[in-house]
Structure formats: C-alpha cells, structure tokens
N, C-alpha and C positions, 0 to 999 in steps of 0.2 A: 327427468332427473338423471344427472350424469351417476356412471357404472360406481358401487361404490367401494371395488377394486383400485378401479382410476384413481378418486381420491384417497384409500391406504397410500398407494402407492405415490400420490403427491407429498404427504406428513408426514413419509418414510424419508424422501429427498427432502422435503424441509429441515427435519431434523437431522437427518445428514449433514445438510450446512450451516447448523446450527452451532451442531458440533465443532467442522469444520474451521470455522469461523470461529470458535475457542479456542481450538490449537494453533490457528493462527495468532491469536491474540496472547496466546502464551508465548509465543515464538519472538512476536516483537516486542514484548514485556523482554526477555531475555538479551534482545537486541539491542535495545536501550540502554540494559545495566550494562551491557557491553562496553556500548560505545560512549557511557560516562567513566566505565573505567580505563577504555582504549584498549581495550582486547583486541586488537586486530584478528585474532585467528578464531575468536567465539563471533565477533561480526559477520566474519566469509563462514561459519558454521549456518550461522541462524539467516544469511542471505541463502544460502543452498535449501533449508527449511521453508523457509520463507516461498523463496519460487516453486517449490515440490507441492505447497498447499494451495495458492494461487491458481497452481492446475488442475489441484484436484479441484478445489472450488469453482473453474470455468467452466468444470464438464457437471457439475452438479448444477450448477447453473441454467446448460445448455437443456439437460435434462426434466428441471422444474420448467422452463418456458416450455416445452414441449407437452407437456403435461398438462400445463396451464389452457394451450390454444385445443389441446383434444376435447376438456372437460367445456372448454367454452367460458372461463374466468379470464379476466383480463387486468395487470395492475391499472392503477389511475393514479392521480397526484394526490387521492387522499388515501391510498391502501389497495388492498387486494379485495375485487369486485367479486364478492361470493353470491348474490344474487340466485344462481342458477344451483344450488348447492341445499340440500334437506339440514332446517335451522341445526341443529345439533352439528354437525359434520361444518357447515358453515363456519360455524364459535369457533371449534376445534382448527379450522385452517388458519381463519385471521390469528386468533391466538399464538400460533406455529409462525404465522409471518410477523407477529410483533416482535418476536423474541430474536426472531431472525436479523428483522433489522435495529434490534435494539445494539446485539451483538457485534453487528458487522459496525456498524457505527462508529463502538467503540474499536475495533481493529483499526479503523479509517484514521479514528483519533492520535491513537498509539503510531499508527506509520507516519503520520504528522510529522508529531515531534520529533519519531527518528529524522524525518526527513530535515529538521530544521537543525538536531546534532550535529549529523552527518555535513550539513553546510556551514557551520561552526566550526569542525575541524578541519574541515578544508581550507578556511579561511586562516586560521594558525599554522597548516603545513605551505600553505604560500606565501606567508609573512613569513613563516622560517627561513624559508627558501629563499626567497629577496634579500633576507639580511644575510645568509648564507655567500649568497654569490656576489652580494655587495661586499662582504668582508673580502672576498678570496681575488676583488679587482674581477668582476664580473659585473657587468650593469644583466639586471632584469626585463630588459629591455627587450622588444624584437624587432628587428627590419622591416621593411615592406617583403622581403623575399621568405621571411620568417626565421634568418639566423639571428642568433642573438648577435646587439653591436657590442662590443667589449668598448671598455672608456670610454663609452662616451661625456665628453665634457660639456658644461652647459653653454649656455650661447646666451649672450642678452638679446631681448626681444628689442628694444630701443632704449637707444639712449637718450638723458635728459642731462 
C-alpha cells in the first residue's frame, strides 16, 4: 500500500487545482462580460490573469503526475486508476479527481466561447477596416510582395 503521506499530499495538489481551476473560471467568466461589452482594457486585465493561473495550473499539474507515477496510480480513458490505493483513501481521490475535472471542463467551456467572441470581433474590426480604407480610396487588398495595391480597378475576366 502506497505511503499515506503520498496520498495527503496527492488531495492536497488535487484540490489545489481544483481550486485553481475556479479562479480560472472566474477569471474567464470576467473575460467574457468583457469582451461582450468590449472592454478592451478588463480583456488585456483578465488575459494577464488568465496566463498567471495557467502557470500556476502547469506546475500543479506537473506536480500531481509526479505524485501519481510515485504512488503507482495511473490515469486511463475511464478515470484515475486507484486500484493500489486502501478503499477509503481510494473514494476520497476519485472523488478529488471528479470534481477536478468536472471544474476544469467547465473552464475549457467558458475559454470556448471566449475563444469564439474574440473571433467575432475580429471579424467586425476587419470589415471595419475594409470599409475604412475602402472609403479613404484604399483598396484591402495585398500584392504578391505584401504592400497594399491602392486603386486597384476591376478587370473583366471575359468578354461575351
């Protein structure tokens, strides 16, 4: 039976990223109403959040697999393999790893959508932009060399 130090010390890192993984999810909950309301300056807020938990989460990470390979548990595609773990201490991990990834799931969820916001405004700030340089006798256009052609006029492709 693994040390059952070791495993404290695994449900200690699970709930760390359990945690973790909340205030991420707060973070892009925040990022959202951002960028529905085009905060520009709460989005570069909760990007800097954002990547500061990210790292904290790779190293909590790094630290649960390590943990994981000492005790001798290994995940699988249906869960975390507690087999070698006294039943009680067992309950108590899987139960630490549901929540884990019930959590991070929805973080996953939540960076989605930003992620699909985020490509929504983009797509309005380059129509802007097009109509922008369209009006000002700018074509949108780019050369093979990559300057923009100014006027260019259209060409017929054939005549009938």
């Amino acid at each position: 039976m693994p040390d059952v130090g070791a495993v404290s010390t695994l449900r200690a890192v699970l709930r760390a990223e359990i945690e973790g993984h909340g205030a991420l999810l707060r973070v892009l909950l925040a990022e959202q109403e951002a960028l529905r309301c085009a905060n520009a300056e709460a989005v570069a807020l909760a990007a800097h959040d954002k990547a500061r938990h990210i790292h904290e989460l790779e190293t909590l990470a790094g630290q649960r697999t390590e943990l994981l390979i000492s005790l001798g548990l290994a995940l699988t595609p249906n869960g975390l393999e507690t087999g070698r773990l006294a039943p009680a201490h067992a309950d108590e991990v899987r139960a630490d790893w549901a929540r884990l990834r019930t959590v991070a799931s929805e973080a996953q969820h939540a960076n989605a959508l930003n992620g699909r916001l985020i490509a929504r405004h983009q797509r309005h700030c380059e129509s802007a932009l097009a109509k922008l340089l369209q009006a000002g006798g700018r074509s949108p256009v780019y050369g093979a060399d990559g300057r923009p052609q100014h006027a260019v006029t259209p060409r017929p492709l054939a005549a009938i």
